[in-house]
SEVEX-196313 format. One record per atom (N, C-alpha, C, O): atom name; x, y, z. Coordinates in steps of 0.02 Angstrom, whole numbers. Atoms other than C-alpha are relative to their C-alpha. Example, Ala and Ser with C-alpha at 12.3 -4.5 7.8 and 13.67 -1.06 7.14 Angstrom:
residues 2
PT  name    east   north      up
PT     N      45     -59       0
PT    CA     615    -225     390
PT     C      45      60       0
PT     O      97      59      33
PT     N     -42     -59      -3
PT    CA     684     -53     357
PT     C     -39      55      37
PT     O     -14     110      45
***
This chain:
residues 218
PT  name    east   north      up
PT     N      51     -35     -39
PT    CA   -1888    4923   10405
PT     C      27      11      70
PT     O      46     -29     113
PT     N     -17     -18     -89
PT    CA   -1850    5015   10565
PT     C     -50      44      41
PT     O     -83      94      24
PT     N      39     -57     -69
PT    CA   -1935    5084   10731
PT     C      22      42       9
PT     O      79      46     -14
PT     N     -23     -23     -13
PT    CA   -1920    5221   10801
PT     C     -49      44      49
PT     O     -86      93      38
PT     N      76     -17     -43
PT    CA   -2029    5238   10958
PT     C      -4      71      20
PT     O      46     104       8
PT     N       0     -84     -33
PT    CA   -2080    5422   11038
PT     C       6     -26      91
PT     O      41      -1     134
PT     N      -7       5     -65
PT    CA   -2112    5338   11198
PT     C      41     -76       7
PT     O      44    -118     -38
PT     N     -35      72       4
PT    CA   -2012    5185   11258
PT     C     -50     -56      -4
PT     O    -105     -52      24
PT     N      62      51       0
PT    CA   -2104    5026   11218
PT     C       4     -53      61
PT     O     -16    -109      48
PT     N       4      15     -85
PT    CA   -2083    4968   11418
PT     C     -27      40      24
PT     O     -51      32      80
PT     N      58     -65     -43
PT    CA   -2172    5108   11464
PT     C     -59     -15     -19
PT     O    -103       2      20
PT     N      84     -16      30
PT    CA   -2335    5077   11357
PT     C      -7     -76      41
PT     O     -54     -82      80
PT     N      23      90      -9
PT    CA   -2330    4869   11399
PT     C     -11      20      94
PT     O     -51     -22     116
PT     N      12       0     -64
PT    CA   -2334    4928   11602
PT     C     -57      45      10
PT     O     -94      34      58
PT     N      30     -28       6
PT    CA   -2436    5063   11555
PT     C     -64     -53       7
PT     O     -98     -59      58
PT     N      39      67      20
PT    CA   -2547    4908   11480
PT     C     -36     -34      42
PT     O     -97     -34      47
PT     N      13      49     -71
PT    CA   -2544    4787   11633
PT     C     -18      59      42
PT     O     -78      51      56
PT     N      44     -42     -49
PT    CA   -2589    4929   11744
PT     C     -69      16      -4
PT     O    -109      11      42
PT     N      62      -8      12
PT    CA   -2732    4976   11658
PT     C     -69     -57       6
PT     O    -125     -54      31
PT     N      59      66      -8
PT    CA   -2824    4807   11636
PT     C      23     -22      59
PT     O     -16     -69      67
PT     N      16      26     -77
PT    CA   -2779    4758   11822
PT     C     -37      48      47
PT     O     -51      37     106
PT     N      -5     -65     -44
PT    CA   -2822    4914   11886
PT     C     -71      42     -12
PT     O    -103      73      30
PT     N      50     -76      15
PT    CA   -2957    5021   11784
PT     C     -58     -32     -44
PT     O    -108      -1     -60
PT     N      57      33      45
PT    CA   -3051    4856   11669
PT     C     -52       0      53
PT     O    -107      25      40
PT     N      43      15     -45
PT    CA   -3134    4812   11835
PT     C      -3     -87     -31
PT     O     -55    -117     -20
PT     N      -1      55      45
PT    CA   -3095    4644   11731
PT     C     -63     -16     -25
PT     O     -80     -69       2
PT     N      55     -11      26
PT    CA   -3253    4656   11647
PT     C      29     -12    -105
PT     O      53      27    -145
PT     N       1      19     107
PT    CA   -3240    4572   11431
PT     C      -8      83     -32
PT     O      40     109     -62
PT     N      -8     -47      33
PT    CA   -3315    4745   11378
PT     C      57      47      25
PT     O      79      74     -25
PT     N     -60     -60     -27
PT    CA   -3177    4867   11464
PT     C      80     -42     -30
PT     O     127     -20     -61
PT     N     -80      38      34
PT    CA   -3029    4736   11421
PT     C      28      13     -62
PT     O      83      25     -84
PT     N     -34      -6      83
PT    CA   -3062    4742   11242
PT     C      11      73     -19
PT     O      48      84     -67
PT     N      13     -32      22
PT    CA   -3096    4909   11239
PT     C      91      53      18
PT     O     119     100      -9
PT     N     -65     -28     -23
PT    CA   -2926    4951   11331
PT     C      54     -43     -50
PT     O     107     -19     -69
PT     N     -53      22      36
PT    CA   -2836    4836   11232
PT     C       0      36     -90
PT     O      45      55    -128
PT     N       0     -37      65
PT    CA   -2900    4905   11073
PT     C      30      84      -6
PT     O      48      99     -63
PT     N     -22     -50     -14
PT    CA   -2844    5089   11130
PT     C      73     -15      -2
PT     O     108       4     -49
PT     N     -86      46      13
PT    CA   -2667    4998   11161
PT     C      23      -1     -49
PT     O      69      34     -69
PT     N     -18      17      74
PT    CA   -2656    4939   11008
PT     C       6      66     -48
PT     O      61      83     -69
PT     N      -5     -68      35
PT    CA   -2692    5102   10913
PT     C      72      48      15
PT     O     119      62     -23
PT     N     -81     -23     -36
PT    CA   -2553    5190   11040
PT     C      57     -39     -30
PT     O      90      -9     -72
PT     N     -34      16      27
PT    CA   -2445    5068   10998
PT     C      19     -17     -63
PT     O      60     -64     -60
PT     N      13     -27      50
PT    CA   -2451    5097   10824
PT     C      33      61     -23
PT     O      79      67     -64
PT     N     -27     -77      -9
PT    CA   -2421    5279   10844
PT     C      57       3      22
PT     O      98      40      -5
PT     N     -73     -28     -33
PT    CA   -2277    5279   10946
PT     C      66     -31     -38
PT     O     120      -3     -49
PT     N     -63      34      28
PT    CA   -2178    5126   10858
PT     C      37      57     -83
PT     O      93      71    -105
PT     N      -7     -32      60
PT    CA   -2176    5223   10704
PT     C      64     -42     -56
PT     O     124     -53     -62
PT     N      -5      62      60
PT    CA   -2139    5113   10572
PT     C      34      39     -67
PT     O       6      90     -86
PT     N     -21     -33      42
PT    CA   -2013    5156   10422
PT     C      43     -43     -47
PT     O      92     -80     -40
PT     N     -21      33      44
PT    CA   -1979    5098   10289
PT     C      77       8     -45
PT     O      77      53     -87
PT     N     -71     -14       6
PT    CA   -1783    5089   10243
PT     C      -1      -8     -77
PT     O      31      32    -112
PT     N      -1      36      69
PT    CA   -1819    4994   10068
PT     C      -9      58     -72
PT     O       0      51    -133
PT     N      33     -46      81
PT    CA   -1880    5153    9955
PT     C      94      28      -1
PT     O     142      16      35
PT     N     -59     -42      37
PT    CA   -1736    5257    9864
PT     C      -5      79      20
PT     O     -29     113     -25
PT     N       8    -113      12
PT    CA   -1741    5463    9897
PT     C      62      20     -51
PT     O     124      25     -50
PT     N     -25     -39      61
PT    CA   -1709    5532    9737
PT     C      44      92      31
PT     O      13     131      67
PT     N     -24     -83     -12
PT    CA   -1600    5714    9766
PT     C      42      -5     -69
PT     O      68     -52     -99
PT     N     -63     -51      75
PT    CA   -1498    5805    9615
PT     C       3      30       6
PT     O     -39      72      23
PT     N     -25     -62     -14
PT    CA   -1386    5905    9623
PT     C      49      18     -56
PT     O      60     -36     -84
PT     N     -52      -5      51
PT    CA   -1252    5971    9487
PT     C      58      57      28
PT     O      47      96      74
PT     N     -36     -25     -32
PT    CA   -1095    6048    9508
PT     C      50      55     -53
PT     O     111      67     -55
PT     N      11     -27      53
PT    CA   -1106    6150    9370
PT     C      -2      99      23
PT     O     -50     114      58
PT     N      21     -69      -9
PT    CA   -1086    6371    9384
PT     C      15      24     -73
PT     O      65      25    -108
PT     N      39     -16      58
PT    CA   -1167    6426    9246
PT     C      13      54     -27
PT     O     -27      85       7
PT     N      18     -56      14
PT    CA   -1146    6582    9164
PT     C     -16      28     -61
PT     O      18      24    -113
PT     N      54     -20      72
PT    CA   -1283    6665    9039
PT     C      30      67     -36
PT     O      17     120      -8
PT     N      -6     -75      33
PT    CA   -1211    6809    8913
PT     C     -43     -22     -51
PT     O     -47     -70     -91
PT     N      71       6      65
PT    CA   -1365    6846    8816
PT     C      -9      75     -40
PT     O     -10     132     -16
PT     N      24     -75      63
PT    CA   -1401    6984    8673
PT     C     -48      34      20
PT     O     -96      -2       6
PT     N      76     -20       2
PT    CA   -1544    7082    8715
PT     C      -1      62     -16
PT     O     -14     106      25
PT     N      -9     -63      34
PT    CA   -1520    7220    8595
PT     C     -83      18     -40
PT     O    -133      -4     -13
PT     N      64      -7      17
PT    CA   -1671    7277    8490
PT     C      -8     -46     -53
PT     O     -66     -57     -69
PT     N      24      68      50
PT    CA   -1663    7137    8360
PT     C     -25     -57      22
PT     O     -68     -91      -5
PT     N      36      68     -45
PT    CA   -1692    7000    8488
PT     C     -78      16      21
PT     O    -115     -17      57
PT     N      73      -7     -21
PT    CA   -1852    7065    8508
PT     C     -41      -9     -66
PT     O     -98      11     -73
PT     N      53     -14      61
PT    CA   -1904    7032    8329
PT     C     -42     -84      11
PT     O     -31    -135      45
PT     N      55      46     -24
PT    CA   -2058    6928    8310
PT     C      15     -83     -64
PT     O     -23     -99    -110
PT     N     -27      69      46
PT    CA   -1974    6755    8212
PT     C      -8     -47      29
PT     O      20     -96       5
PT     N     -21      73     -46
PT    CA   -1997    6625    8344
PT     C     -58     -12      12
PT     O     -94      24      47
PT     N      69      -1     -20
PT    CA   -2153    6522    8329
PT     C     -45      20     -22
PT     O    -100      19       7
PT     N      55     -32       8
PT    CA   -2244    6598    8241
PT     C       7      80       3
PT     O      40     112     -39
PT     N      -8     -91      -5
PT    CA   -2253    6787    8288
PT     C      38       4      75
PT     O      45      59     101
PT     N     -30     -44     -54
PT    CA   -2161    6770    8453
PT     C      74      37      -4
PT     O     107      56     -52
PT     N     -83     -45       5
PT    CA   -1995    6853    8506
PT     C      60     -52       0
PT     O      72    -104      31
PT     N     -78      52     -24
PT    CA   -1822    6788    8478
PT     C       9      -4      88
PT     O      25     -58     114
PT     N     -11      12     -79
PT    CA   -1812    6829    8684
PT     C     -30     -46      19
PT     O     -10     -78      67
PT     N      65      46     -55
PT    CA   -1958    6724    8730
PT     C      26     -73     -35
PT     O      19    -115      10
PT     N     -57      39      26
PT    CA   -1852    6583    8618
PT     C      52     -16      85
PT     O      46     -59     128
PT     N     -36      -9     -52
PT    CA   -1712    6641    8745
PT     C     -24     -36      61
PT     O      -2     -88      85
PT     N      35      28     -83
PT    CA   -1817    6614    8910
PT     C      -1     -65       8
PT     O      23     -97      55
PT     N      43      86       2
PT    CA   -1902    6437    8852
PT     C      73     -27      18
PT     O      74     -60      70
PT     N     -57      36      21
PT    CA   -1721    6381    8821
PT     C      51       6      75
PT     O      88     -39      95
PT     N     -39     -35     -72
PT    CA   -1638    6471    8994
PT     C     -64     -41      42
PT     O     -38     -80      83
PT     N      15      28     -55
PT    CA   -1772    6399    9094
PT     C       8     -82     -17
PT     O      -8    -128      21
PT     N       7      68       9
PT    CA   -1749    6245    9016
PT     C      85     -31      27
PT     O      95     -87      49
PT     N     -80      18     -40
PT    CA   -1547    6235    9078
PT     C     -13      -4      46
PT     O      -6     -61      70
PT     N       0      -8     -55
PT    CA   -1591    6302    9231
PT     C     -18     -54      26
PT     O      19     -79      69
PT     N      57      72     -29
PT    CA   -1726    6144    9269
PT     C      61     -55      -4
PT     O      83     -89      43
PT     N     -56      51      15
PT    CA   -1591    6039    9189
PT     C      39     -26      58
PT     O      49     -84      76
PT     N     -64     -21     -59
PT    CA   -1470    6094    9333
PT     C     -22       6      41
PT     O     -26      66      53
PT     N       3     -32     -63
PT    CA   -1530    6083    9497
PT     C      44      10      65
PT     O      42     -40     101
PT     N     -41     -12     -34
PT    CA   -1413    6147    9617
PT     C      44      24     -14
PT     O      84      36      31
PT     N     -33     -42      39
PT    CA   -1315    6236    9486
PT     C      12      70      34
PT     O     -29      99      70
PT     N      14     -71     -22
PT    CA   -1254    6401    9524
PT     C      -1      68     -62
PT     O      54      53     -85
PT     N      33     -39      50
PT    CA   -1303    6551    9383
PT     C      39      68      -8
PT     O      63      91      44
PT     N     -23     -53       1
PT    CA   -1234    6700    9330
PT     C     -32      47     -55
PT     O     -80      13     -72
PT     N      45     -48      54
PT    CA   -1312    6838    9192
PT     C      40      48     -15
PT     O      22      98      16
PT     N     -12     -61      53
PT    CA   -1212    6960    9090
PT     C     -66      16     -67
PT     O     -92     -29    -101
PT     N      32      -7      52
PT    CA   -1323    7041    8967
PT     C      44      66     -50
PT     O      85     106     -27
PT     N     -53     -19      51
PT    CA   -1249    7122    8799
PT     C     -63      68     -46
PT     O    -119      49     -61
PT     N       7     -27      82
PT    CA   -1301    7273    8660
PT     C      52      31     -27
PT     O      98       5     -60
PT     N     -57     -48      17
PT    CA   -1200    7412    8630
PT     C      57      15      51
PT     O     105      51      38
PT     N     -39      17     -48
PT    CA   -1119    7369    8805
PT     C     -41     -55      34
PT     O     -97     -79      29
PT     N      18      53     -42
PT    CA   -1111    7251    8926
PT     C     -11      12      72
PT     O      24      55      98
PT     N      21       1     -69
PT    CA   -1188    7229    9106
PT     C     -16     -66      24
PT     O     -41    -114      -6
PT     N      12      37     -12
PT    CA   -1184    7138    9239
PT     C     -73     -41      44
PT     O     -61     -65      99
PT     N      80      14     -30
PT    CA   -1363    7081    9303
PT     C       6     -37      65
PT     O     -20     -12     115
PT     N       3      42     -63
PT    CA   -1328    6946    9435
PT     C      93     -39      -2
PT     O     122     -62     -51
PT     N     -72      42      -9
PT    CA   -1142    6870    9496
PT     C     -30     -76      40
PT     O     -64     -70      91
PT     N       6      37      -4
PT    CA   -1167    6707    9521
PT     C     -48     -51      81
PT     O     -26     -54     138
PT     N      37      -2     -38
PT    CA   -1296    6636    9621
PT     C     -43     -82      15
PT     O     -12    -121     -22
PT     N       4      50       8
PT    CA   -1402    6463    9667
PT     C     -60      24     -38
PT     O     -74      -3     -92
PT     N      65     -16      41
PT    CA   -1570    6562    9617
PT     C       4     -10     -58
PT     O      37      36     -83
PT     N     -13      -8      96
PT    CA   -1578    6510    9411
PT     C     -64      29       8
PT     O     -71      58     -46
PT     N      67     -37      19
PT    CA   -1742    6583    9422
PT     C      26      76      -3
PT     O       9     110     -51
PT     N     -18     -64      30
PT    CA   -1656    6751    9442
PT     C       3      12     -81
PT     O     -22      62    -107
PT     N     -24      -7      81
PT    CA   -1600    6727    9247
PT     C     -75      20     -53
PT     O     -90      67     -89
PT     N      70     -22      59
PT    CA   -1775    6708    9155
PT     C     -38      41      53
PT     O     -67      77      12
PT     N      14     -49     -14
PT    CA   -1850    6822    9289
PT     C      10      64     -12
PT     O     -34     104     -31
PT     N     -29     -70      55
PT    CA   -1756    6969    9232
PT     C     -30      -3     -74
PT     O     -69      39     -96
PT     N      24     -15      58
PT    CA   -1782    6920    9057
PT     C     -68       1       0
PT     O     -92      38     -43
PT     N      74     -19       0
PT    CA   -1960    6913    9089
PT     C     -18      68       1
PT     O     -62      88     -37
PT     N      -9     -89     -12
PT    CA   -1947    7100    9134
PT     C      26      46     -51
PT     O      15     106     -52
PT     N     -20     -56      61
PT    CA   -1866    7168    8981
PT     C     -61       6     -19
PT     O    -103     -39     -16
PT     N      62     -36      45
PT    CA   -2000    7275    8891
PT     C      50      10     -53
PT     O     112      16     -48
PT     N     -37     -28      75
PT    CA   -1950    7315    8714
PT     C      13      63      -9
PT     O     -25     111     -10
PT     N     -39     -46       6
PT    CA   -1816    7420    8687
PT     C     -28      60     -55
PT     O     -30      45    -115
PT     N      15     -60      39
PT    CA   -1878    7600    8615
PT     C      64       9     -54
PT     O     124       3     -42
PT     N     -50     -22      54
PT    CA   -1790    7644    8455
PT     C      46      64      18
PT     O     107      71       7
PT     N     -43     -43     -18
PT    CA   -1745    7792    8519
PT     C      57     -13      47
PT     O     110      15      36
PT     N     -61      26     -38
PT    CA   -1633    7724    8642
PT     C      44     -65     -12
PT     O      87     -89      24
PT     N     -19      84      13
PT    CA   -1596    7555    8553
PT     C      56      83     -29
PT     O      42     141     -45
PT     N     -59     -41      20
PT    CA   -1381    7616    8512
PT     C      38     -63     -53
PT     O      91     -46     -79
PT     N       7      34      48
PT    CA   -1366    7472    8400
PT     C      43     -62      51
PT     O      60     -54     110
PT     N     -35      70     -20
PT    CA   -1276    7275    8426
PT     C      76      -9       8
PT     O     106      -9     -46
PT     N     -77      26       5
PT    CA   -1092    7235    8475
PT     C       8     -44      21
PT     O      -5     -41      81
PT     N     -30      64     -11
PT    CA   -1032    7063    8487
PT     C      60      23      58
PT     O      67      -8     111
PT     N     -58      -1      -6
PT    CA    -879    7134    8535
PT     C     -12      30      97
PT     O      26      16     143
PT     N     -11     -23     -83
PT    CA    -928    7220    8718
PT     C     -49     -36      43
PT     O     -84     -10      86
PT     N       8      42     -52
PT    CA    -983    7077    8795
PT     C      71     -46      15
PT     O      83     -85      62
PT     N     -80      31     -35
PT    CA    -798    7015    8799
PT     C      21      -4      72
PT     O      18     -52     110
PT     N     -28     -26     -55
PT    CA    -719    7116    8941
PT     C     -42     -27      51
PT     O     -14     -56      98
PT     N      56      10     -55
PT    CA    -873    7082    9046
PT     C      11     -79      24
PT     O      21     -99      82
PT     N     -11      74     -20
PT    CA    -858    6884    9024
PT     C      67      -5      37
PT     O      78     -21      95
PT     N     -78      11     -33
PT    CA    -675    6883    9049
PT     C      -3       5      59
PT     O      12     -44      94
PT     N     -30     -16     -86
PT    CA    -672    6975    9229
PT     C     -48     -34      19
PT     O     -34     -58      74
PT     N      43      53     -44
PT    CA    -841    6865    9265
PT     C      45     -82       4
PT     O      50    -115      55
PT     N     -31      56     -28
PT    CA    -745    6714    9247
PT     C      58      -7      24
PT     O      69     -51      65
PT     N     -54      20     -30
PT    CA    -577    6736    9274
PT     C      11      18      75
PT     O      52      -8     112
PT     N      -7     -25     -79
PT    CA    -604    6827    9444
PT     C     -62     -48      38
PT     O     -89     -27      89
PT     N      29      29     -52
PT    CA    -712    6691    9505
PT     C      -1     -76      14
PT     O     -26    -125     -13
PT     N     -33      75     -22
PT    CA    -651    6550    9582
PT     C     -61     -46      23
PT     O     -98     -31      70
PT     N      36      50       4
PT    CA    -754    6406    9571
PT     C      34     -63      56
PT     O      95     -70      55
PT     N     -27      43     -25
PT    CA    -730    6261    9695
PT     C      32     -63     -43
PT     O      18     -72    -103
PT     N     -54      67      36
PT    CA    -617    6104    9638
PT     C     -48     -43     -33
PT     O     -40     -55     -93
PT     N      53      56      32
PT    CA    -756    5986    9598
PT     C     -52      31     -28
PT     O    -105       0     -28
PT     N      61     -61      60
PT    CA    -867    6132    9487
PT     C      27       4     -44
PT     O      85      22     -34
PT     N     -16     -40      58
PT    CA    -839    6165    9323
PT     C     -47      50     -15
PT     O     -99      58      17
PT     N      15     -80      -9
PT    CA    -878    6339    9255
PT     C     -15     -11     -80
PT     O      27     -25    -123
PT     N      14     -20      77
PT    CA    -992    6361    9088
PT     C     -35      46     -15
PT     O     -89      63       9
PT     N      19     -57      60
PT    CA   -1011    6490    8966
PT     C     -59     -36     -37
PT     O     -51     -93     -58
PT     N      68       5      53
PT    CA   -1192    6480    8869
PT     C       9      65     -28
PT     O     -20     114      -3
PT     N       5     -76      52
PT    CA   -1149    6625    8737
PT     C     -78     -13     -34
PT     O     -88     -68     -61
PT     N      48     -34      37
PT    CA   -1323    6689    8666
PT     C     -29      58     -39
PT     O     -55     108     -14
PT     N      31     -69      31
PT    CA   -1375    6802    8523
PT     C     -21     -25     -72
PT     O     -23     -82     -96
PT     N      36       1      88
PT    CA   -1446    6828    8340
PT     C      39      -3     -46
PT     O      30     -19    -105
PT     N     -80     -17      54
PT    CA   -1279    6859    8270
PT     C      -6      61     -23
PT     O      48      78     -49
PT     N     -10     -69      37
PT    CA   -1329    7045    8206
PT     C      39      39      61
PT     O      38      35     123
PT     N     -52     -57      -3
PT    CA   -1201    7181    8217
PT     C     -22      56     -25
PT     O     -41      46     -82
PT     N      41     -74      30
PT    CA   -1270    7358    8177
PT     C      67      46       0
PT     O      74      94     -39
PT     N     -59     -55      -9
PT    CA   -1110    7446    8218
PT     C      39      20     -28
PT     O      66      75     -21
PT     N     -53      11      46
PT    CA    -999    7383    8079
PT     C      72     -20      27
PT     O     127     -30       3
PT     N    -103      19     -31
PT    CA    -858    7343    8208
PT     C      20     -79     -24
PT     O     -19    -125     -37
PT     N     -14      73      11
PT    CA    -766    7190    8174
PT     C      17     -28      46
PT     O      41      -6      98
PT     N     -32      32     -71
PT    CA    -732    7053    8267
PT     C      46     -12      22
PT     O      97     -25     -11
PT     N     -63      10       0
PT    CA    -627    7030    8372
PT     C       0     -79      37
PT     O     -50    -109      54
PT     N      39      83     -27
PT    CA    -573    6836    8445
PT     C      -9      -1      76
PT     O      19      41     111
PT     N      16       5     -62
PT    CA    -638    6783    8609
PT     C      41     -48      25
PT     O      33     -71      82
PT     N     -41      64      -9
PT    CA    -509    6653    8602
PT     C      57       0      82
PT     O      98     -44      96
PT     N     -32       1     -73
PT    CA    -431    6699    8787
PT     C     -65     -24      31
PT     O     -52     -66      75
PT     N      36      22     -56
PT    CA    -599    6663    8869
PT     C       6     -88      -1
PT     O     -26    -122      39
PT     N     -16     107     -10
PT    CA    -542    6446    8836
PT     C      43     -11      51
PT     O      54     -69      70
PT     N     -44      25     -68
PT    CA    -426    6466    8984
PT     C     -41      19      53
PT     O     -22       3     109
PT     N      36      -3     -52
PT    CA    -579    6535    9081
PT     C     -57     -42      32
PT     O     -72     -40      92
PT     N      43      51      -2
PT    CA    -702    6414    9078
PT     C      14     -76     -12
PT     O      66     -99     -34
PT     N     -49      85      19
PT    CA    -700    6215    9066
PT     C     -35     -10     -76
PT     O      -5     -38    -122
PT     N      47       3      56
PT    CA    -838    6225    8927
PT     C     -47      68     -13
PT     O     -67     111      26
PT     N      31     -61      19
PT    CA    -927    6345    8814
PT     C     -48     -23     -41
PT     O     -35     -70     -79
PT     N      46       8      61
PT    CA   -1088    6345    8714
PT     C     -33      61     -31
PT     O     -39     111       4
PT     N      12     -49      32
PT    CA   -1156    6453    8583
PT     C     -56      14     -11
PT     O     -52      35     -68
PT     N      57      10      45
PT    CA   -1352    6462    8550
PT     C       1      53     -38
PT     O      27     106     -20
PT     N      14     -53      41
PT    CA   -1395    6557    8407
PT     C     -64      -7     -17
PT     O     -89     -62     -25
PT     N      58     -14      25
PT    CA   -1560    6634    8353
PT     C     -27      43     -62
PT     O      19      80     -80
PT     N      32     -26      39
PT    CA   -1651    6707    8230
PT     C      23     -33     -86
PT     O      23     -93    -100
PT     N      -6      48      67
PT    CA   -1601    6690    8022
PT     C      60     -49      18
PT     O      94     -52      69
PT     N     -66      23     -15
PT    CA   -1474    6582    7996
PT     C      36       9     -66
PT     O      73     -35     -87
PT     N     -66     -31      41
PT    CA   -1385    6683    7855
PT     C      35      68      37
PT     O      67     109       4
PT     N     -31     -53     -44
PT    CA   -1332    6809    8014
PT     C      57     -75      39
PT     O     103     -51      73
PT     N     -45      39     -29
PT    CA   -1230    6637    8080
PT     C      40     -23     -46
PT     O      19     -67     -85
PT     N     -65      30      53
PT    CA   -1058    6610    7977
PT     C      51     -20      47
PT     O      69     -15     106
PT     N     -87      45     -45
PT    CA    -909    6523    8022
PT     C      35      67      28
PT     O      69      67      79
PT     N     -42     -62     -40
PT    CA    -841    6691    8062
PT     C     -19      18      88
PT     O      16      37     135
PT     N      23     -27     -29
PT    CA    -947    6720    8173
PT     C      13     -38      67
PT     O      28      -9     119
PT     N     -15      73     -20
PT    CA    -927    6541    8253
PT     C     101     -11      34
PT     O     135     -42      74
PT     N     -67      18       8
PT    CA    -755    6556    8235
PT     C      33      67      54
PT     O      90      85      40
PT     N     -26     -55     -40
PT    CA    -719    6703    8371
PT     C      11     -41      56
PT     O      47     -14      98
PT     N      -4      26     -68
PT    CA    -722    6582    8509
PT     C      55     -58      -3
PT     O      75     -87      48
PT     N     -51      52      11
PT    CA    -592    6458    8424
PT     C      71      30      13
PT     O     120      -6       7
***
């Protein structure tokens, strides 16, 4: 426990003696009533603190980066009941984000190309904010799913961004596994010298997740 006065505590104690020689008229009711004022002051000023508790802080040292699917299949209603594979997505993205505080975030999003939404940032709320904002993709403009052109995009996001010495740098790959395009895959197996770690969630059936599919990142 430590002090840590506002005013010096030789100033209030002369303060003190001045008053009751000076202003009680030495009179029992004015004494106590000055000493009880005292007391309160001194109180206030010592300010009293307690060294003994713990302050919790977390921080991670963790830069994050989200490539997520959000083609027109991720919007089908399988998750839950009738919700969307995205809203899956979100629960699960805000649930890293919380994980990580002090993390820093990044967002590629993927269909028939790739974009980049946010370069890396401390906001994780940017990530499920955006996805909160997708509306469902019109058919007419849905151009179907490629695995394959969210590559290029990851690559120059990680390899062109230098992370400090004591950060590691992770990949969270996300999607449904459908392909509409018929392209094949190709491997992602250069992005293991860009990152320290990679993870994969997958959603929706799980006869769209095969070892092949699994197997692009080996």
């Amino acid at each position: 426990m430590i002090i840590s006065p506002i005013i010096p505590i030789w100033v209030l104690i002369l303060l003190f003696i001045v008053s009751i020689v000076f202003f009680t008229q030495r009179k029992p009711k004015n004494i106590i009533l000055t000493c009880v004022i005292f007391a309160f002051l001194f109180l206030i000023d010592i300010r009293i603190k307690n060294t003994n508790g713990i302050a919790k802080t977390s921080s991670c040292n963790l830069d994050i980066l989200f490539a997520i699917d959000t083609s027109l299949s991720m919007v089908a209603e399988d998750y839950n009941g009738n919700e969307r594979r995205l809203d899956a997505v979100i629960d699960d993205c805000q649930e890293i984000v919380d994980s990580f505080p002090g993390g820093k975030y990044s967002l590629i999003i993927f269909d028939d190309r790739a974009r980049v939404v946010s370069p890396f940032t401390t906001d994780g709320n940017v990530i499920t904010s955006y996805l909160r904002g997708i509306g469902i993709p019109l058919a007419f403009y849905a151009k179907g799913s490629s695995i394959n052109s969210s590559y290029e995009a990851i690559y120059d996001m990680l390899s062109n961004y230098e992370s400090e010495e004591t950060r590691k740098k992770i990949l969270i790959y996300i999607s449904d596994g459908e392909i509409t395009n018929e392209e094949k895959l190709t491997s992602f197996s250069k992005l293991n010298g860009c990152s320290d770690y990679a993870a994969i969630l997958g959603y929706g059936t799980k006869a769209r997740w095969k070892d092949d599919y699994i197997r692009i990142f080996l």
